[in-house]
N, C-alpha and C positions, 0 to 999 in steps of 0.2 A: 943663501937659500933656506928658507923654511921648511924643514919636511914636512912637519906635522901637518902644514896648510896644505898637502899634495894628499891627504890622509883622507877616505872616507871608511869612517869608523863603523862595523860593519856586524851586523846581527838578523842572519838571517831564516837560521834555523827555527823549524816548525813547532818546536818544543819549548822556543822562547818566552820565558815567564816576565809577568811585570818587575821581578824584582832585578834581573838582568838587565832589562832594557834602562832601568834604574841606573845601575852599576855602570852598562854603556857609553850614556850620558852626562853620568859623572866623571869618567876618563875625557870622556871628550871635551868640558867643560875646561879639564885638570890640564890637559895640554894643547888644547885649543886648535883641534882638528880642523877640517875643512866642513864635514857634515858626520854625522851620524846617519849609516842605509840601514831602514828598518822596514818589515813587511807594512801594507797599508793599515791593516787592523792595528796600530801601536802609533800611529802618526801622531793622532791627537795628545796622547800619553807621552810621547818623548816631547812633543811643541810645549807641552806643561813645563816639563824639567827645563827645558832651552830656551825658554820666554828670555827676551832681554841681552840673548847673549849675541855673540856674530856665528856661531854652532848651527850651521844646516841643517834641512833633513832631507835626505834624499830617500826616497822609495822606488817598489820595482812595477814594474808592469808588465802584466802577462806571464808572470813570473811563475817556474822555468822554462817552460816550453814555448812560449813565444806562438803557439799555436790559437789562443782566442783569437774571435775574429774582430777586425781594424773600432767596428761601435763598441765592443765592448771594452777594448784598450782606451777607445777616447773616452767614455764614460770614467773609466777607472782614476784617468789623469785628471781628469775637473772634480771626480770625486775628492783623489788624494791633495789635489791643491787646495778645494776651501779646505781640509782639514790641516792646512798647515803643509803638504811638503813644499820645498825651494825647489828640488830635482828630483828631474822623473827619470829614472832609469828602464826603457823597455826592451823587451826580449823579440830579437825579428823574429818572422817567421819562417824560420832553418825549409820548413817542406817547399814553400817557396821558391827558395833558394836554389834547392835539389831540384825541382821543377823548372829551372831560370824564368818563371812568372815574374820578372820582372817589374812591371805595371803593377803588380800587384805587393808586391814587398815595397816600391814605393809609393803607392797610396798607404799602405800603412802606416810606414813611417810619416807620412802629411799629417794623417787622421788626429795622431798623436800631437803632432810637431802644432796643430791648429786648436786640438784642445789644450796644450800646454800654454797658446800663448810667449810671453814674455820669458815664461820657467824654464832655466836651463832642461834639455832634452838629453839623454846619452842610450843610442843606442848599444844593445848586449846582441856582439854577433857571436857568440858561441862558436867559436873560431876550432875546437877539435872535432868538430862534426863535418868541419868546413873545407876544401878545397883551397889551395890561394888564391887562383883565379874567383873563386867564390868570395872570398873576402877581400878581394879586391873590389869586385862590382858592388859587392855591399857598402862597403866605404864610400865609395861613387856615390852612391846613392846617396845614402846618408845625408851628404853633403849638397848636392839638387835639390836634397826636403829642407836643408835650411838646421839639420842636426847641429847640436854644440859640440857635441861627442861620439866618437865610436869605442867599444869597450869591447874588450875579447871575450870577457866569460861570466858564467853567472855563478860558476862554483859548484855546480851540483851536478854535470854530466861529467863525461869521461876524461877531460884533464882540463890546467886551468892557463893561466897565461904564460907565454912565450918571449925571449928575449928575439927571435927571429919574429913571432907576428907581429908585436909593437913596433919594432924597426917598419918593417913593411906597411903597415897599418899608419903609420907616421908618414911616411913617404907618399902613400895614396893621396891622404886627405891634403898633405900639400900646407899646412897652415890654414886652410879653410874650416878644419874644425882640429878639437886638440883628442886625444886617447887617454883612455882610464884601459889600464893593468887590472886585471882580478882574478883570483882564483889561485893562491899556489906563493903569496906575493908574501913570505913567512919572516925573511930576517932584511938586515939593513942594508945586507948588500944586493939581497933580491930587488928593494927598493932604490937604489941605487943602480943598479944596472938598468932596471925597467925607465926609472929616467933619462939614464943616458943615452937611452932606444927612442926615446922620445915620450913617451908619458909624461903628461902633465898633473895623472890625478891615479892614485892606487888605492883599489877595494879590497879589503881587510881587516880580519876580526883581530889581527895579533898586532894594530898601531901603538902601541902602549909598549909593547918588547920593540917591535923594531926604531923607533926613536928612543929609546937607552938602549939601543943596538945590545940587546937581550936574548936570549935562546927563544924561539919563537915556536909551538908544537901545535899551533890552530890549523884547522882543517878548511878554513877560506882565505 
C-alpha cells in the first residue's frame, strides 16, 4: 500500500501566502502525494509548480458553508477546472439537510457533478453538524448524482472526522463511491485507522509527518 497516494496535501487556510502554497507543492512533488487541496484563487499557481508531474489539484466548492446556491457552485467547478483543478471537492448544503429538502440537495449535487464532467467530484458532508440518519441519506444521494466521493469534513466547523462516520459512510455508499477522511486526520495511526474504516483518500495539511509517521500538531 501506498500512503502517500491516499494523501491529499492540504492548505486551506485563508491567510495562505504564495510562498507556502510554494512550500506545499514542493512536499507534495517530494513524496508524491495523491493531489495538493488548495482554495480556487491558488489553482493556477500550484498547476505552475505541478505542470508535468502526476501531483493533482483538488479544490473546494462552496467552501465552508456549502450554502451558495447550486449556479453558483456550478459556475465555481468549470471555473476551477479550466484553471487546472483534477478534483472538485464541494460543500453540501447542511440547511438542506436539516430541512430534508431532499430534491434539493440532490440537484445540487447534479449541478456540480454536470459542470464537473469527467472531474473526479467529492462531496464534503460535514458530518458534526449531521445526524447519522442525515449522513446516511446524504451518502444516498451522493451516490444517485453519480458522486466519486463522499468526505466527512471541511476542517473548519466544530469537529473533524470520525473512525465511527467513515465505517458508516463506507458501508452506505456500498463500493459505489469510495470516502475521503478530513479534518483531525493528524498522525500515522490516525491514518491508518481511517483506512481500515474504509477511506480510500485522507485530507491533511500534516502528510509529510504522518508518512515518516512524525508528531503531527496541524490543525486540518
Amino acid at each position: 500500500m501506498k500512503l502517500n497516494k491516499y494523501i491529499d496535501h492540504t492548505l486551506l487556510k485563508p491567510t495562505a501566502t504564495k510562498s507556502e502554497i510554494k512550500t506545499l507543492c514542493e512536499e507534495a512533488l517530494k513524496f508524491d502525494f495523491a493531489t495538493v487541496c488548495v482554495n480556487p484563487c491558488q489553482i493556477e499557481y500550484a498547476a505552475s509548480l505541478l505542470k508535468g508531474s502526476d501531483v493533482g489539484i483538488t479544490t473546494v466548492i462552496g467552501f465552508p458553508l456549502g450554502a451558495t446556491t447550486s449556479a453558483v457552485k456550478a459556475f465555481e467547478t468549470s471555473d476551477a477546472i479550466k484553471k487546472g483543478a483534477t478534483e472538485i471537492d464541494m460543500v453540501v448544503n447542511i440547511g438542506a439537510i436539516k430541512d430534508q429538502d431532499w430534491d434539493y440537495v440532490l440537484n445540487d449535487m447534479k449541478a456540480v457533478k454536470t459542470a464537473a464532467g469527467k472531474t473526479i467530484v467529492k462531496c464534503i458532508m460535514e458530518n458534526c453538524l449531521l445526524e447519522k440518519p442525515e449522513i446516511v441519506k446524504a451518502c444516498e444521494l451522493a451516490v444517485q448524482a453519480g458522486l466519486d466521493f463522499v468526505k466527512t469534513s471541511t476542517g473548519f466547523s466544530t469537529g473533524g472526522a470520525t473512525f465511527e462516520d467513515v465505517k458508516l459512510m463506507s458501508q452506505t455508499v456500498n463500493g459505489k463511491a469510495q470516502v475521503k477522511a478530513a479534518g483531525g486526520v493528524r498522525t500515522y495511526d490516525d491514518a491508518m485507522k481511517m483506512i481500515e474504516n474504509g477511506a480510500t483518500r485522507l485530507g491533511t495539511s500534516g502528510g509529510v509527518a504522518i508518512v515518516q509517521k512524525q508528531d503531527n500538531n496541524s490543525s486540518y
